[in-house]
RODO-726431 format. One record per residue (C-alpha): residue number from 1; residue in three letters; x, y, z. Coordinates in nm, 2 decimals, m for minus. Example, Ala and Ser with C-alpha at 12.3 -4.5 7.8 and 13.67 -1.06 7.14 Angstrom:
REM residues 2
    k    r       X       Y       Z
    1  ala    1.23   m0.45    0.78
    2  ser    1.37   m0.11    0.71
This chain:
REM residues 449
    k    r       X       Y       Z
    1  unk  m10.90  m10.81   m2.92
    2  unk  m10.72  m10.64   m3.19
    3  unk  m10.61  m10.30   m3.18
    4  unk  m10.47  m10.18   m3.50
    5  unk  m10.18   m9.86   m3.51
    6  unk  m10.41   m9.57   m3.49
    7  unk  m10.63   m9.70   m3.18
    8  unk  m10.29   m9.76   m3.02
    9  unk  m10.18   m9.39   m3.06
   10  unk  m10.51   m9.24   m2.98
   11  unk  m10.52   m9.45   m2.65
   12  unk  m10.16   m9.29   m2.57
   13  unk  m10.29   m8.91   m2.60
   14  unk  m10.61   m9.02   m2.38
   15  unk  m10.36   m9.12   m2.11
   16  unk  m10.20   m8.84   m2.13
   17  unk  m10.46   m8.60   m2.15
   18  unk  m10.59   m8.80   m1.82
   19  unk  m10.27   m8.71   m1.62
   20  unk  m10.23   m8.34   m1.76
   21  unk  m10.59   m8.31   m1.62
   22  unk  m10.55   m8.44   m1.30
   23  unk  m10.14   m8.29   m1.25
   24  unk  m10.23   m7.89   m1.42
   25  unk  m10.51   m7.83   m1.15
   26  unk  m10.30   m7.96   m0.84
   27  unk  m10.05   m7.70   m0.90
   28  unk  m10.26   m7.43   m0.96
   29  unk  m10.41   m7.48   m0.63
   30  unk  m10.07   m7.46   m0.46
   31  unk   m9.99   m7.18   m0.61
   32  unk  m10.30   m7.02   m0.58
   33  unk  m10.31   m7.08   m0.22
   34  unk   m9.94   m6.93   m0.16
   35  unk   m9.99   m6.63   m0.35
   36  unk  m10.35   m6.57   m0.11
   37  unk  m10.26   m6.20    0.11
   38  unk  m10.38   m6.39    0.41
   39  unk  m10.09   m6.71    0.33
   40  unk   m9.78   m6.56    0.21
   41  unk   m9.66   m6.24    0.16
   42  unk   m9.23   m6.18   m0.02
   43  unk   m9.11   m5.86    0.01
   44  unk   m8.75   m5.74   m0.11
   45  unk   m8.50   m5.41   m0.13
   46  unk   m8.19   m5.37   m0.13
   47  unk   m7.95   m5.22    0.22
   48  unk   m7.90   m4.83    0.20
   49  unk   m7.55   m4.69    0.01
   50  unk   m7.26   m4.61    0.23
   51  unk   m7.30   m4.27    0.08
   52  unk   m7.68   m4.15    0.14
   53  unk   m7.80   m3.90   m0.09
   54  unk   m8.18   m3.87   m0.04
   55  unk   m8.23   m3.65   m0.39
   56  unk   m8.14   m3.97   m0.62
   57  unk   m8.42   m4.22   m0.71
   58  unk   m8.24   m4.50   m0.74
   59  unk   m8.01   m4.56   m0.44
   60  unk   m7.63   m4.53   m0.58
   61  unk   m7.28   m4.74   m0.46
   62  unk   m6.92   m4.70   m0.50
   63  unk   m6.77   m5.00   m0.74
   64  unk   m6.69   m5.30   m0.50
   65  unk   m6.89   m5.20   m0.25
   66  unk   m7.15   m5.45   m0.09
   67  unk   m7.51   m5.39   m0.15
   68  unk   m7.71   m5.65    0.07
   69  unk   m8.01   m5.81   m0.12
   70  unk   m8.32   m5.89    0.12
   71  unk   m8.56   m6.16    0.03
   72  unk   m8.82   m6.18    0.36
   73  unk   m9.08   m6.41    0.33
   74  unk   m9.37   m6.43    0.64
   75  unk   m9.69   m6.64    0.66
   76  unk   m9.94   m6.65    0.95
   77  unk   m9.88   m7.04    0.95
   78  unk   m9.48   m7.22    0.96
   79  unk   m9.26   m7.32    0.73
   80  unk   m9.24   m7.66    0.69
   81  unk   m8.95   m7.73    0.50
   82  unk   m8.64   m7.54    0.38
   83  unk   m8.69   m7.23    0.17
   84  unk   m8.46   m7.27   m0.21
   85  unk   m8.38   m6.92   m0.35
   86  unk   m8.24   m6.92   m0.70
   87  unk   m7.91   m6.80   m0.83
   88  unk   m7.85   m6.47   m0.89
   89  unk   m7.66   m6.37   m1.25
   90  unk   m7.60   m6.02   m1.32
   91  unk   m7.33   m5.89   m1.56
   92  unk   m7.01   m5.76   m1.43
   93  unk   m7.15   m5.80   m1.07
   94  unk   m7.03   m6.06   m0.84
   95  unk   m7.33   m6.22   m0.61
   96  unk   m7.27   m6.46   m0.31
   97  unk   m7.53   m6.58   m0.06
   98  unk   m7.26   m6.54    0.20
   99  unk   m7.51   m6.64    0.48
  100  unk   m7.66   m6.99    0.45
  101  unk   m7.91   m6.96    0.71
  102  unk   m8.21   m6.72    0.75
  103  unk   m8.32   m6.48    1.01
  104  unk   m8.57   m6.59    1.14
  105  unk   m8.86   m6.42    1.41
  106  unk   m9.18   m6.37    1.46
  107  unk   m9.40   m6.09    1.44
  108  unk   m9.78   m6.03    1.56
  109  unk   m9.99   m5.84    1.31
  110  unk  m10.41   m5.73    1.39
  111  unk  m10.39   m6.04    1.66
  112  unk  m10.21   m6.28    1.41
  113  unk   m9.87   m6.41    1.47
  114  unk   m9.71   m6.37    1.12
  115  unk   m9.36   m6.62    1.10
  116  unk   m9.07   m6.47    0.91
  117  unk   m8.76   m6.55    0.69
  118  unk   m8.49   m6.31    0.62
  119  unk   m8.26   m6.39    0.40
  120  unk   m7.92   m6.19    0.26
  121  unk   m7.75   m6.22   m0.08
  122  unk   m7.44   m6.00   m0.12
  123  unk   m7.32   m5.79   m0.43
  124  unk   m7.04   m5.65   m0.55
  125  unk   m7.06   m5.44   m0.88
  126  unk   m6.76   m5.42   m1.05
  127  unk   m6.74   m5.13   m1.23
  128  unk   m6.98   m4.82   m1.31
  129  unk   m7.30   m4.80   m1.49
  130  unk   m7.65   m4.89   m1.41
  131  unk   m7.75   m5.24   m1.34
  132  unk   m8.07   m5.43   m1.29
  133  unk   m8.17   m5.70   m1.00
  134  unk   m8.42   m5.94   m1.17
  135  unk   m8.68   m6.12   m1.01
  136  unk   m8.52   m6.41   m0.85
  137  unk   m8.72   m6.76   m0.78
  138  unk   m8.77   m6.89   m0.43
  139  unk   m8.92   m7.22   m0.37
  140  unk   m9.13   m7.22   m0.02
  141  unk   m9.33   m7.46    0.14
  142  unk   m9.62   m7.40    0.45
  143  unk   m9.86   m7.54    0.63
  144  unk  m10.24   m7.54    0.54
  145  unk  m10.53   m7.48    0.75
  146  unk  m10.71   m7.78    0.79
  147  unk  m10.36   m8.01    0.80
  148  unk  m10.14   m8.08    0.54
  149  unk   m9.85   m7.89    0.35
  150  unk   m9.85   m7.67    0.05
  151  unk   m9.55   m7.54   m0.18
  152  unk   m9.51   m7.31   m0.50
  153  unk   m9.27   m7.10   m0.62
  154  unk   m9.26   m6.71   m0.56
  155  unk   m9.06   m6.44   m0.77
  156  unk   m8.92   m6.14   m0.60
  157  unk   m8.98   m5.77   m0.70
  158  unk   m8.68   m5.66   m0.92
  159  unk   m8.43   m5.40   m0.76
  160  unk   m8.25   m5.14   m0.94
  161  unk   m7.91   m4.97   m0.84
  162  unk   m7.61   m4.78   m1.01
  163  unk   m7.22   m4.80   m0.93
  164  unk   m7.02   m4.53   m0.98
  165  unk   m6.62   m4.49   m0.90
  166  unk   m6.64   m4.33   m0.55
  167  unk   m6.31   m4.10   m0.64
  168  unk   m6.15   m3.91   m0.90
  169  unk   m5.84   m4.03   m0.81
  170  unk   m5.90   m4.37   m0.92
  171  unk   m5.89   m4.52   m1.25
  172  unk   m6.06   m4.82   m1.43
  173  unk   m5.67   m5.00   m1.45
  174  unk   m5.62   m4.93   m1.11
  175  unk   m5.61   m5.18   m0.81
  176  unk   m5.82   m5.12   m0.54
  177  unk   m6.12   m5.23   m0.33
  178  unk   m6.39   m5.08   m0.12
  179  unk   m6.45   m5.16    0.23
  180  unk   m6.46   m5.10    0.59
  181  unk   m6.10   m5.17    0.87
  182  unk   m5.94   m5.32    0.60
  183  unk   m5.55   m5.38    0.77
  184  unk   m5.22   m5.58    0.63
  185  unk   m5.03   m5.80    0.83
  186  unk   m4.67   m5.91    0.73
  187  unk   m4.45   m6.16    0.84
  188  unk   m4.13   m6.29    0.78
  189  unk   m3.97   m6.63    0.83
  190  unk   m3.60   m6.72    0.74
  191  unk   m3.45   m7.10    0.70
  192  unk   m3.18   m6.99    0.93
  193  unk   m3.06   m6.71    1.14
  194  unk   m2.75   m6.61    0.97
  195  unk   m2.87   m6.65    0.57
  196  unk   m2.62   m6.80    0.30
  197  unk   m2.71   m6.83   m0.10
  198  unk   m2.96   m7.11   m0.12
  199  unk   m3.16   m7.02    0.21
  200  unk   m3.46   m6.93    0.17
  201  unk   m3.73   m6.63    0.32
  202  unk   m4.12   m6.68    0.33
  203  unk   m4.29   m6.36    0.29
  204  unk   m4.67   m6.39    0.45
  205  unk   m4.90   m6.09    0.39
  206  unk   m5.25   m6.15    0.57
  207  unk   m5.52   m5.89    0.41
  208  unk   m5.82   m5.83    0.62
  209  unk   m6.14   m5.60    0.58
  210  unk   m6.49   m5.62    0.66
  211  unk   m6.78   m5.52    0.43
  212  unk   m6.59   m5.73    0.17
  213  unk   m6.53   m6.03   m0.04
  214  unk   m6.19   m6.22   m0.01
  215  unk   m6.15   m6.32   m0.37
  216  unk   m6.20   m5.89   m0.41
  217  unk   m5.89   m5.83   m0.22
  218  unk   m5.62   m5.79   m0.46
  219  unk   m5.37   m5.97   m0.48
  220  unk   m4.99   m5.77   m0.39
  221  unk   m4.68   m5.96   m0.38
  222  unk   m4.51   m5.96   m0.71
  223  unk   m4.38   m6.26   m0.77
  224  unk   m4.13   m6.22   m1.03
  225  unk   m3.75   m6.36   m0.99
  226  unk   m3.44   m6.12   m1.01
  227  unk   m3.08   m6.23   m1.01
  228  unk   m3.08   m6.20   m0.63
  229  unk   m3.34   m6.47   m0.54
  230  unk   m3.59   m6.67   m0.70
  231  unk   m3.95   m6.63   m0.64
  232  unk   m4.20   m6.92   m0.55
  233  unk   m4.58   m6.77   m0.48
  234  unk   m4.76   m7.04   m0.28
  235  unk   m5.16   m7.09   m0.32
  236  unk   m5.36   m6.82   m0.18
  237  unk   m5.62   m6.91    0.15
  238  unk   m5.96   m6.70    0.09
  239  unk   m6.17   m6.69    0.40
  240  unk   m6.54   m6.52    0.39
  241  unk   m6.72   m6.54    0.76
  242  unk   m7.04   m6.37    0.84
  243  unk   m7.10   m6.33    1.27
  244  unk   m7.45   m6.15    1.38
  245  unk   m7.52   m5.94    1.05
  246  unk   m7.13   m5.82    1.01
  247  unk   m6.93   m5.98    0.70
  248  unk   m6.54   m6.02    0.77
  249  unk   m6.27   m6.17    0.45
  250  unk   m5.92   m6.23    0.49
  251  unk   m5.68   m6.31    0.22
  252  unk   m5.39   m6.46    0.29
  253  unk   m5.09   m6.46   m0.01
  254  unk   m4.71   m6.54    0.05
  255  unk   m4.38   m6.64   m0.15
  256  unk   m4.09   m6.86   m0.04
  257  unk   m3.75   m6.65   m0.21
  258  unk   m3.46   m6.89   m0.26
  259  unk   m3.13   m6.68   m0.24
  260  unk   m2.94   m6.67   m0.49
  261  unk   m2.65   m6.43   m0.45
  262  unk   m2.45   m6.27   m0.17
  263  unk   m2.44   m5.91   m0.05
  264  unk   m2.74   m5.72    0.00
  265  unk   m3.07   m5.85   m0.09
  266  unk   m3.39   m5.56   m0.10
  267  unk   m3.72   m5.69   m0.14
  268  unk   m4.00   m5.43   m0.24
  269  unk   m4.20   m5.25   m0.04
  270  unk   m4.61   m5.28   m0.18
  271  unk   m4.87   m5.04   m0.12
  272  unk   m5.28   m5.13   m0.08
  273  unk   m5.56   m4.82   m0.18
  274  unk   m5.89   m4.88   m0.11
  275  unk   m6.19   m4.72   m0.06
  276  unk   m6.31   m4.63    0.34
  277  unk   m6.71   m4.66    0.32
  278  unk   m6.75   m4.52    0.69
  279  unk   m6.52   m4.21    0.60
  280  unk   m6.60   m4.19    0.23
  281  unk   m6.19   m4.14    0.18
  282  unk   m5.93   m4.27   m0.02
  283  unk   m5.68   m4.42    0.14
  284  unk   m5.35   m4.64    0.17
  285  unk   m5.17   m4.89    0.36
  286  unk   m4.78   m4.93    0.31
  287  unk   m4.64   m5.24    0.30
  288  unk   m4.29   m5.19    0.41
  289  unk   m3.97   m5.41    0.23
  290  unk   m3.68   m5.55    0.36
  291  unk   m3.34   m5.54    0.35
  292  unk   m3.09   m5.86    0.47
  293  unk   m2.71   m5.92    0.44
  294  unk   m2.64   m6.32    0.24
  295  unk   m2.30   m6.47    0.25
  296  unk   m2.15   m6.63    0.00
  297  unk   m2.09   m7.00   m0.07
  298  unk   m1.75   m7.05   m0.25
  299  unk   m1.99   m7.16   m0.58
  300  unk   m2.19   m6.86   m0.55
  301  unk   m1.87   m6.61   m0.54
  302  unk   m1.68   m6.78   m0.86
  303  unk   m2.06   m6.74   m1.01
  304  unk   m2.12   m6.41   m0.90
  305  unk   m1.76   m6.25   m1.00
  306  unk   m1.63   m6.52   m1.24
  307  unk   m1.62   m6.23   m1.52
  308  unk   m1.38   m6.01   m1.27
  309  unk   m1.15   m6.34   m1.22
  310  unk   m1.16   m6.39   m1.55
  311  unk   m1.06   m6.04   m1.64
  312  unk   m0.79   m6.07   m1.33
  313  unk   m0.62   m6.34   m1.48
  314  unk   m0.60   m6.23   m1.83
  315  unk   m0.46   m5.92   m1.75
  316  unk   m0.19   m6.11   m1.53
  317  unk   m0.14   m6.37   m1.80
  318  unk   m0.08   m6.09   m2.09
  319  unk    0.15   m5.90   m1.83
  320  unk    0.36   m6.17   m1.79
  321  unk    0.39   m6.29   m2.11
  322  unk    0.51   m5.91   m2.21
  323  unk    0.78   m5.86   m1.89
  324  unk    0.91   m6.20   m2.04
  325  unk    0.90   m6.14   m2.38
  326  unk    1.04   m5.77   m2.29
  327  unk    1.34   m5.93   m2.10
  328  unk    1.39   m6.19   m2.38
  329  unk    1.46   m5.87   m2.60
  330  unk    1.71   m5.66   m2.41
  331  unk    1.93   m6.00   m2.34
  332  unk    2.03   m5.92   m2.71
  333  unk    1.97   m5.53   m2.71
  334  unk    2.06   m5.30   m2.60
  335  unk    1.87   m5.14   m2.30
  336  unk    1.65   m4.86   m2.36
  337  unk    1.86   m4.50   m2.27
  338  unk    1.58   m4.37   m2.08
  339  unk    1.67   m4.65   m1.84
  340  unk    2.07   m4.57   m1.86
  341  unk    1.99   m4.23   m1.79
  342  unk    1.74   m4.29   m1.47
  343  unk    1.98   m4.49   m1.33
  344  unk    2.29   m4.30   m1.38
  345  unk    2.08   m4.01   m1.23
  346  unk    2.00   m4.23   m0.96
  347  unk    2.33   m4.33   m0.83
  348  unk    2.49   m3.94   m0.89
  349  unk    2.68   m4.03   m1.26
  350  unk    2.69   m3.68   m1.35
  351  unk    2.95   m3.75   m1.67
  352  unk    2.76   m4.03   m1.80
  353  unk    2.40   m3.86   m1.75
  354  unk    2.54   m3.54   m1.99
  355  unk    2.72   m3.84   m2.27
  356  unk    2.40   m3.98   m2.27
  357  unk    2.18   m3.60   m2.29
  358  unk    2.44   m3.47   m2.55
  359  unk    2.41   m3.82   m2.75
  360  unk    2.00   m3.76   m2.77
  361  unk    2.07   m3.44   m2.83
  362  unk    2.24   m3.51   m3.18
  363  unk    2.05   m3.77   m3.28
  364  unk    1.71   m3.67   m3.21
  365  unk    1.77   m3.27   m3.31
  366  unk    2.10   m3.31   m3.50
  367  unk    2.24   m3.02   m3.24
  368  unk    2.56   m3.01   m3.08
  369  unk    2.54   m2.77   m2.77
  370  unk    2.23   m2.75   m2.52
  371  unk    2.19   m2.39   m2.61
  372  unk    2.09   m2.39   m2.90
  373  unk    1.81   m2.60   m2.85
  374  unk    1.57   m2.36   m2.71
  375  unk    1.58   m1.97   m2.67
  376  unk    1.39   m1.92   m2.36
  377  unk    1.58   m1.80   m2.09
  378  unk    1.46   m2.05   m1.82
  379  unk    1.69   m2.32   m2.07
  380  unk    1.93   m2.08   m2.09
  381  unk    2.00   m2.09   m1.74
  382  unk    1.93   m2.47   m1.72
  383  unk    2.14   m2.57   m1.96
  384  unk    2.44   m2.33   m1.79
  385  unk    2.35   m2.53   m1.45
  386  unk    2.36   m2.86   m1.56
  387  unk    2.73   m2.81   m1.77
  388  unk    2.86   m2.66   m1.43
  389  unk    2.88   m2.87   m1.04
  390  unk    2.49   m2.72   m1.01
  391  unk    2.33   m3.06   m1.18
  392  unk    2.10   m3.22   m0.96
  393  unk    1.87   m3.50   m1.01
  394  unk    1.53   m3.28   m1.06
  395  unk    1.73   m3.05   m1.33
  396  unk    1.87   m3.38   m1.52
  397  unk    1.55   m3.49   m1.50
  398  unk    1.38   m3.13   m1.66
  399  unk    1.65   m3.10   m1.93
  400  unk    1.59   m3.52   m2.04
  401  unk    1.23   m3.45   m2.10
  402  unk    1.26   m3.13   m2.29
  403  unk    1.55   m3.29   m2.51
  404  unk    1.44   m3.60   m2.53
  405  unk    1.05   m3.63   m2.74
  406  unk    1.05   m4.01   m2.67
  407  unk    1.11   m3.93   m2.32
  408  unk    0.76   m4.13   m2.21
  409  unk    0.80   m4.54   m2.22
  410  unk    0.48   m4.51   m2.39
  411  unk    0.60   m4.29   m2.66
  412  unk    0.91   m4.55   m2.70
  413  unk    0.70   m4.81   m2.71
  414  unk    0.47   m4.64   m2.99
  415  unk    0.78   m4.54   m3.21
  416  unk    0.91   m4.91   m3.22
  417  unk    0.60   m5.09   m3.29
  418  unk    0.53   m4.81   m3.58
  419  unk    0.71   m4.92   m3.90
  420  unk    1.01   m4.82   m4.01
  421  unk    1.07   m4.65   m4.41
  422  unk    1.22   m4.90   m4.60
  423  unk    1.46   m4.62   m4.80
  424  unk    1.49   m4.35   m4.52
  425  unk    1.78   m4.19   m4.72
  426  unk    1.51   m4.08   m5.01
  427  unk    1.38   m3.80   m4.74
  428  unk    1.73   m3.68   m4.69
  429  unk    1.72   m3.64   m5.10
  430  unk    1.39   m3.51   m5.12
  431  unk    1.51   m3.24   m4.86
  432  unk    1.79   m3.21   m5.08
  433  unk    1.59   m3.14   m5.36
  434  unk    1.34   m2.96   m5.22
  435  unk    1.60   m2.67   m5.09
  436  unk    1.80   m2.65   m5.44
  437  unk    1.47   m2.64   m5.60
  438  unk    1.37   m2.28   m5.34
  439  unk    1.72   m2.19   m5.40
  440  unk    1.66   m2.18   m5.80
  441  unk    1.34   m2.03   m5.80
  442  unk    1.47   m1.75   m5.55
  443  unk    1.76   m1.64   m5.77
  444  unk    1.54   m1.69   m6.07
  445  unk    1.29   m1.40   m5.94
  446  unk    1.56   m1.16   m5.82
  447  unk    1.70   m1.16   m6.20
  448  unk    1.36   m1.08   m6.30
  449  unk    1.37   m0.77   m6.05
């Protein structure tokens, strides 16, 4: 037999309305029969705030603090296979089943022993506002009267809830976590006992709390590098446990620091805030630093004070080259007098210390007797002293530097590096000129008077 196109495809959509038929009815029965009062009964809420205020409707929590979602499901038969909740999504709120396994117990209600699941989902709102719990899924299976097993799918009541920041002290940039005991732990292991540049310390800080979530706990050794060591963070070990109804984390961070310089090597001190739940306080745990003594290698020291050798040895370098060239110069000059003078000083020359004060006397102030050179009586009596037996080497010394302006080897060293005039006798003319030119005009204005 024959059967053209259509008859084909007509054939196909009475199959299928066969199977619907027989497939749409099954599961209404299962479901039906779940949803019975006398079969199943789901029930949900959500655990009580760590700060009860009775006069709010809708029950409000501190941001990262846990709520605890309930989901109990009873039946006056058994379960006969493993009870499937759905996933919980709900923006800027971090949900966990924490706790695999149900509670489970029995209870006897108007004669009839009623068999119940408990089960616990954990939140964690992470920051304020108002957020919604929608109806989650849950996929049961129980026993029917009469033998046999039925399953369906259940949807839980919605919850509501609001998060607020618990303290005014806190910020939305800040740090900081809400919880019960929470406690810091720090340890500190070295490569050897007596460090050197290129040891290395592992710093271990172990954060624990209960009433938390591990991957909550923040996160407090700065790892950044400095001059004085470099940092290495190593992978963080998260650890979530749950033991008869009580939820424990424990975050574990550290940092291997490979010295890198001698001396005194401070590492930071940290600081934890969080939020106590029980106490409904803010408060914080110090981390305390450290402070060790690193000895050099002979590599690290020319690293660490290579500019200060460097400098060292230019400076000795330069002064060398200018005591040579300096000695180079007086082989063919003569020597400078504030030298001839010291020295004759120094070994009691009295007649060649005055030829040498008289000869910078003319030259320097074109004067001829010590005098003359100053009007003060202190010189007066200083210049009598040191033409008499009186001279000693502190007076010399006074009467050089007040005759002698290039007295200082600095100031001797200035006037010969400055350049000389090419003509010095035009300033003597110019002088010259200058005078006869006063002279002229004086005369000329007395004739006028």
């Amino acid at each position: 037999m024959t059967i053209s196109k259509y008859g084909t495809t007509h054939l196909m959509f009475f199959v299928i309305m066969i199977v619907a038929g027989f497939s749409f009815p099954t599961h209404a029965t299962s479901t039906n029969e779940l949803t019975k009062s006398d079969r199943v009964v789901i029930k949900t809420w959500l655990s009580e705030p760590a700060n009860k205020e009775t006069s709010l409707k809708t029950p409000r929590y501190a941001v990262n603090e846990q709520i605890i979602l309930y989901i109990e499901v009873a039946t006056p038969r058994w379960f006969t296979s493993g009870t499937r909740i759905a996933n919980i999504e709900i923006p800027n709120v971090v949900t966990k089943q924490r706790n695999t396994l149900a509670t489970n117990f029995t209870e006897r209600k108007d004669g009839i022993t009623w068999s119940h699941q408990r089960w616990e989902i954990t939140l964690y709102p992470q920051e304020k506002g108002r957020f919604v719990v929608p109806s989650t899924e849950v996929n049961i299976e129980v026993s029917r009267e009469g033998g046999g097993n039925v399953s369906g799918t259940l949807y839980s009541a919605p919850q509501q809830f609001t998060a607020a920041i618990p303290s005014g002290l806190l910020t939305d940039d800040q740090t900081w976590v809400s919880g019960r005991n929470l406690s810091i732990d720090q340890q500190w292991n070295r490569s050897s006992e007596e460090l050197k540049v290129g040891d290395t310390i592992t710093r271990t800080l172990t954060i624990r709390g209960e009433d938390t979530l591990a991957m909550l706990l923040p996160n407090i050794i700065n790892s950044s590098s400095s001059n004085e060591y470099q940092s290495y963070p190593q992978p963080n070990q998260l650890s979530d446990s749950q033991t008869r109804g009580d939820y424990f984390s424990e975050r574990k961070e550290s940092s291997v620091y490979v010295l890198q310089a001698g001396g005194e090597l401070t590492f930071p001190a940290y600081q934890l805030t969080w939020w106590d739940l029980d106490s409904q306080q803010l408060k914080t745990i110090e981390v305390a630093g450290e402070t060790v003594k690193v000895s050099h290698t002979f590599q690290s020291w020319l690293k660490a004070y290579w500019t200060f050798i460097l400098g060292v040895s230019a400076s000795v370098i330069f002064i060398g080259f200018v005591v040579v060239r300096i000695r180079h110069y007086y082989k063919t000059h003569p020597l400078p007098a504030w030298w001839i003078y010291s020295r004759a000083v120094k070994h009691g020359q009295w007649s060649q210390v005055r030829v040498l004060l008289y000869r910078v006397l003319r030259q320097q102030h074109q004067q001829l007797e010590l005098k003359k050179h100053s009007q003060v009586n202190k010189w007066q009596q200083d210049s009598t002293d040191f033409q008499s037996k009186k001279v000693t080497v502190s007076l010399s010394r006074a009467v050089w530097k007040k005759v002698n302006v290039l007295s200082s080897p600095l100031i001797a060293l200035f006037t010969r590096l400055t350049p000389k005039r090419v003509l010095p006798q035009l300033d003597k003319y110019r002088e010259h000129y200058l005078a006869k030119n006063t002279d002229v005009q004086e005369k000329s204005h007395k004739t006028k008077e």
